[in-house]
N, C-alpha and C positions, 0 to 999 in steps of 0.2 A: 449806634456808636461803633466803630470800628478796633479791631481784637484788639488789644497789649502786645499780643506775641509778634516778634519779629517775622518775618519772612524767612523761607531756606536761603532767599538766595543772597541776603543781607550778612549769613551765618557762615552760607560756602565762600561769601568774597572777604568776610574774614578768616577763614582760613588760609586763604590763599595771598591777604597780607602777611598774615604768622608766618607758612614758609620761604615768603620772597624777603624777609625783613629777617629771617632765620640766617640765608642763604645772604644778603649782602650783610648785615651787621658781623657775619665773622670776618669779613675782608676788612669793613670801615673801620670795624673796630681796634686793626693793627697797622691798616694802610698808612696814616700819619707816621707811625713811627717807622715802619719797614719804607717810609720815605728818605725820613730824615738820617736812619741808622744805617741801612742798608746801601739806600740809593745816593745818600748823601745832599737830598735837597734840606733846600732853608726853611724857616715857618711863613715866609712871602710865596713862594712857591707852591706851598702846603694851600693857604688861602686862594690862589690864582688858580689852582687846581678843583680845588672845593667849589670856588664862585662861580668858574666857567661850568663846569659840569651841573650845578643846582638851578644854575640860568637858564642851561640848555633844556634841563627837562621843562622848568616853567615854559619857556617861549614853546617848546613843540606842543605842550598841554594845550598850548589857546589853538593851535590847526586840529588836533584829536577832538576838541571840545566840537567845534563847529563844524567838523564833516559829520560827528554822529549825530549835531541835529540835522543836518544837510539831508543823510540820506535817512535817514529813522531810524539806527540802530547801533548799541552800543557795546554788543558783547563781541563783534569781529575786531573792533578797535583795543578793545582791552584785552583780548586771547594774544594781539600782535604785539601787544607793548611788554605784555611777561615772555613774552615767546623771544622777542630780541635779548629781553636783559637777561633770560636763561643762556643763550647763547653765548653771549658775552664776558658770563663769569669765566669760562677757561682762559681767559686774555691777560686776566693778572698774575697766576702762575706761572706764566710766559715770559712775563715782562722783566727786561733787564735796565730798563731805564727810565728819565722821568717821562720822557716823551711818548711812550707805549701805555707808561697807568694814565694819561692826559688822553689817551685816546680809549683806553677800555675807560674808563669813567665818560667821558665824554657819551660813546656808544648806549653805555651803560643807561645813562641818565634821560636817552632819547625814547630807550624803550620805555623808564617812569612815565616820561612826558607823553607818550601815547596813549597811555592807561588811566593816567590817571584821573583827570575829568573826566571822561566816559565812565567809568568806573565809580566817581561821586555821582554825575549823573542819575545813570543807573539804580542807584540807591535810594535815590530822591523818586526815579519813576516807580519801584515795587512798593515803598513806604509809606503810609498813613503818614500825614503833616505831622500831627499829633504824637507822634512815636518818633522823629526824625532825628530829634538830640541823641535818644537813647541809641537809633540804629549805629549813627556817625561814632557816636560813642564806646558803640561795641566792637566796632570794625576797628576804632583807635587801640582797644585795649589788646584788642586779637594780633594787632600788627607791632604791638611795641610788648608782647610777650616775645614774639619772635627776635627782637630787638635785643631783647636782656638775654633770651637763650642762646641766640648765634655768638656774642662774646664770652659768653660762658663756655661752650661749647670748642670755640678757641680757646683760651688758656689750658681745658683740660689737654689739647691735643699740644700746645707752644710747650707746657709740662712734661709731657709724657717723648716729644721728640728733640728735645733740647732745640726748644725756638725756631723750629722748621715752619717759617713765613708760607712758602709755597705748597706742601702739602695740607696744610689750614686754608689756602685757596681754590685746592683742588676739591677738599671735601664741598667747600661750600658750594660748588655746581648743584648737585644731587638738590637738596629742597627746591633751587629753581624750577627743577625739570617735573617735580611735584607738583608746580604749582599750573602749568598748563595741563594737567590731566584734570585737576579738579575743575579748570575752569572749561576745562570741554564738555564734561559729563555731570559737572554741578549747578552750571548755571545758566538759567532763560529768562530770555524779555518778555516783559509781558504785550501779550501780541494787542490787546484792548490799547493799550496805553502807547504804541508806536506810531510815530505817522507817518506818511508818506513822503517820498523823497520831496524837497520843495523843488519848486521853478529856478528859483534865486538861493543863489549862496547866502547863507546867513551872515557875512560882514558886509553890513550896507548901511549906509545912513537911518534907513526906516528903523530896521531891525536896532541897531545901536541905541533908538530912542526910546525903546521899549523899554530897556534896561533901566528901570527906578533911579534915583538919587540917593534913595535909601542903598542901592546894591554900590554906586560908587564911593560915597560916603563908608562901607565897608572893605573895599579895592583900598582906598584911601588908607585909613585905618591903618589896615594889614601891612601895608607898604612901609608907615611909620615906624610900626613895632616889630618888623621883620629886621631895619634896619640894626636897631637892641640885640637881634639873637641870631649870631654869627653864626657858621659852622661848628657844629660841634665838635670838629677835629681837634679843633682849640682846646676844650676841657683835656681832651687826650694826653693833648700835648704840655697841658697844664698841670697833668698827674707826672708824666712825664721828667718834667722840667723839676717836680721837689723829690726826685728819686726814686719813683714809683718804677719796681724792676719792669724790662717789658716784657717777660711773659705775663704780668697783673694788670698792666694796661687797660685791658677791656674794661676791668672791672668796674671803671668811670661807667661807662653804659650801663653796664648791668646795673646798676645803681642806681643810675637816671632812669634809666628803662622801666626797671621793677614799680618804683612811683609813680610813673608814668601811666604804665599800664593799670595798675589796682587805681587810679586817679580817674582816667578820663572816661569810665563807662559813670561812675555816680556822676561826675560832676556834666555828662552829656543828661540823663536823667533828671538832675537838677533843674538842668537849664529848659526842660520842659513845663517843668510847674514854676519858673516865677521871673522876674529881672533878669535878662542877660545881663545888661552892664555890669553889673556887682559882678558875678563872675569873671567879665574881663578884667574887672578893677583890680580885682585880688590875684590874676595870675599877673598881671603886670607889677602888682608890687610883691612875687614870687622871684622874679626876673630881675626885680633891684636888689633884693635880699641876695640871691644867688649871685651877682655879677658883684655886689662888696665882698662877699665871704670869698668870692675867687681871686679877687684883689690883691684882697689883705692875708689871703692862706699862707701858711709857712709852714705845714705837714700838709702828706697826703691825706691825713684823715678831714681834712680840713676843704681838700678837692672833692670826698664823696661827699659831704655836707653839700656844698656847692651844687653839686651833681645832681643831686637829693630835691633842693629847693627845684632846680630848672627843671627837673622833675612834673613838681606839680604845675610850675607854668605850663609845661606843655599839656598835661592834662585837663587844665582847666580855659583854654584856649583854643587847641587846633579841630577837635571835633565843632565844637562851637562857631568856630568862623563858619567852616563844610553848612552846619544848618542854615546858616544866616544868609551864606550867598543860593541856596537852595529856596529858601522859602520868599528872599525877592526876586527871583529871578519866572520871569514864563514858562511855562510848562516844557514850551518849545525851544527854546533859548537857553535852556540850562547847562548845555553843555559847552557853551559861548560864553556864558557868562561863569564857570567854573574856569575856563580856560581863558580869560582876560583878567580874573581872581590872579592866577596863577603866572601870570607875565609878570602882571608888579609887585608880587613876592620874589618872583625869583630875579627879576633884577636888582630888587632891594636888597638882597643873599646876594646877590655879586659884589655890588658895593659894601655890603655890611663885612662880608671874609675878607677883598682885597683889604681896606681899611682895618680889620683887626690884625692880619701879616702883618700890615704896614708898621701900627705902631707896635708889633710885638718885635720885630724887628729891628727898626728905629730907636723906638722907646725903652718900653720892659714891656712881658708878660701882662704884671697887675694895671698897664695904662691901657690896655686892652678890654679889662674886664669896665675898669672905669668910665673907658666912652661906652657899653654900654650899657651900664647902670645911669647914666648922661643920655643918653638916644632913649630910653625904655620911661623917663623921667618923662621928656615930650609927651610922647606915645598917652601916655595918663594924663598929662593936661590937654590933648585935643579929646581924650575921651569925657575928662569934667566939663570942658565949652561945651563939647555937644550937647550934654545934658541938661547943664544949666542954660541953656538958649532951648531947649524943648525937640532937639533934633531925633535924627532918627535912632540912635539906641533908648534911649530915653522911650519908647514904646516896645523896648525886646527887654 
């Protein structure tokens, strides 16, 4: 039987999400509002901004996924994808307009997209099957510590300088730059487990057929329920909007964050001794609970609540998809099929943001929360069909 204990190098690349989720969570965690306050953009803009950039990293993930299984290896790809977004953090302190944070996000979002398949990959090649929830699970907890610290970390500094936007974006460089040393000097592919470059590009017709029904049936899925869970700039701006000063802003994240993190390492653990689908069942009606209470809020205390639930949604959800498209996918293919994962979430996030601007916009706020607690509704009933027809979650 193969050990319990994680890997170093499952350990070093959650470190290395801590300080890059350090280093951007203190920028995301004010950018909404040093949008709208500062820069004077709208909450559509806000979304058009969020969409494009969370799309851009998904599409670049699917070219990062299939060159590192193209050429056998995945830690060049992922040293290049923290290596850009490191660089890119100086571009928001810089920036005097909308069109400059549309471009450092943008940038920003390309270096994600580089990494990050390669980087699930990666985790899937060091990892025992057997232990796969829990690694995904630890890397989730490791990188959404960073999450709740980097807003924290802003307000003490928005505090202490009377709301100085830009120097909270200059700090946030530093953990980036942290985080390519760890990955130079922390982490190896295991050479047993690498192959050789192929002949043929991995998007081909052959190779696409490889790819289970069980793993589109999960693309699928994810696509649905991505649509439910907009940008989270929303909550932000949802604290925001019932008078939540903005140097406390963050505190939305740190909220969500803190749940988040203490949530997805048991609930990755979990999901190795028994059902997935129950686990998705319950973060999805996590995500109806949160998107009424964000509805219907009328204090801010009533936005952490909110915060709180999506919280565990995310904990008990995104590590868990990571195993699921890991353990249908070919040994060889993984990084292909992480990265066609990752197209139709992140196109699903483009439409899900532009569509919540839209009716925040438009509408109100609360019709926002409400299509998706409406879109997250769906999402649960293609999960109950599949089951009750005996499909593929119904054996995870």
């Amino acid at each position: 039987m193969a050990s319990s204990k994680l890997p170093r190098g499952v350990i070093t690349l959650g470190l290395v999400s801590l300080f890059m989720d350090l280093s951007s969570e203190m920028i995301h965690g004010l950018l909404p509002v040093f949008l709208v306050t500062v820069l004077g953009a709208g909450a559509f803009s806000v979304g058009v901004i969020e969409g494009i950039a969370e799309a851009t990293a998904s599409i670049t993930k699917v070219f990062s996924g299939v060159i590192s299984d193209w050429v056998g290896r995945r830690k060049p790809l992922v040293l290049l994808g923290y290596g850009l977004a490191a660089l890119t953090k100086p571009l928001f302190p810089l920036a005097t307009g909308i069109g400059e944070i549309l471009t450092a996000r943008f940038l920003d979002r390309i270096g994600k997209g580089i990494r990050g398949a390669p980087r699930d990959a990666l985790i899937a090649d060091i990892t025992p099957q057997e232990i796969r929830g829990a690694a995904y699970g630890l890397r989730q907890s490791m990188d959404t510590v960073g999450a709740f610290a980097g807003p924290l970390l802003a307000i003490a500094i928005m505090s202490a300088t009377h709301n100085n936007f830009r120097l909270v974006f200059w700090v946030a460089s530093v953990p980036a730059f942290i985080c390519v040393v760890l990955i130079v000097f922390g982490v190896e592919e295991p050479e047993s487990r690498r192959p050789a470059m192929q002949a043929r590009f991995p998007v081909n017709s052959a190779n696409l057929r490889q790819l289970s029904a069980g793993f589109w049936w999960v693309v699928m899925f994810a696509a649905v329920l991505t649509l439910a869970r907009f940008s989270e700039a929303f909550l932000l701006l949802r604290g925001e909007n019932l008078g939540l000063p903005v140097t406390w802003v963050p505190m939305v994240l740190i909220v969500m964050n803190v749940v988040y993190a203490l949530s997805a390492y048991p609930f990755g653990k979990l999901s190795d001794n028994g059902r997935r689908h129950k686990l998705f069942a319950w973060g999805i009606v996590f995500l109806i609970i949160s998107d009424l209470i964000l509805a219907v809020a009328s204090t801010v205390w009533a936005v952490f609540l909110g915060a709180a639930v999506w919280g565990l949604h995310m904990g008990a959800t995104q590590g868990l998809f990571s195993a699921m498209v890991a353990d249908s996918a070919p040994v060889d293919l993984r990084g292909t099929a992480f990265g066609v994962f990752n197209l139709a979430s992140g196109i699903a996030l483009l439409a899900a943001s532009v569509i919540a601007g839209g009716l925040w916009t438009m509408e109100s706020p609360a019709m926002t929360f409400y299509a998706g607690a409406a879109f997250s509704s769906a999402a649960l009933a293609v999960l109950f069909i599949n089951i009750r027809r005996k499909g593929y979650f119904k054996h995870f």
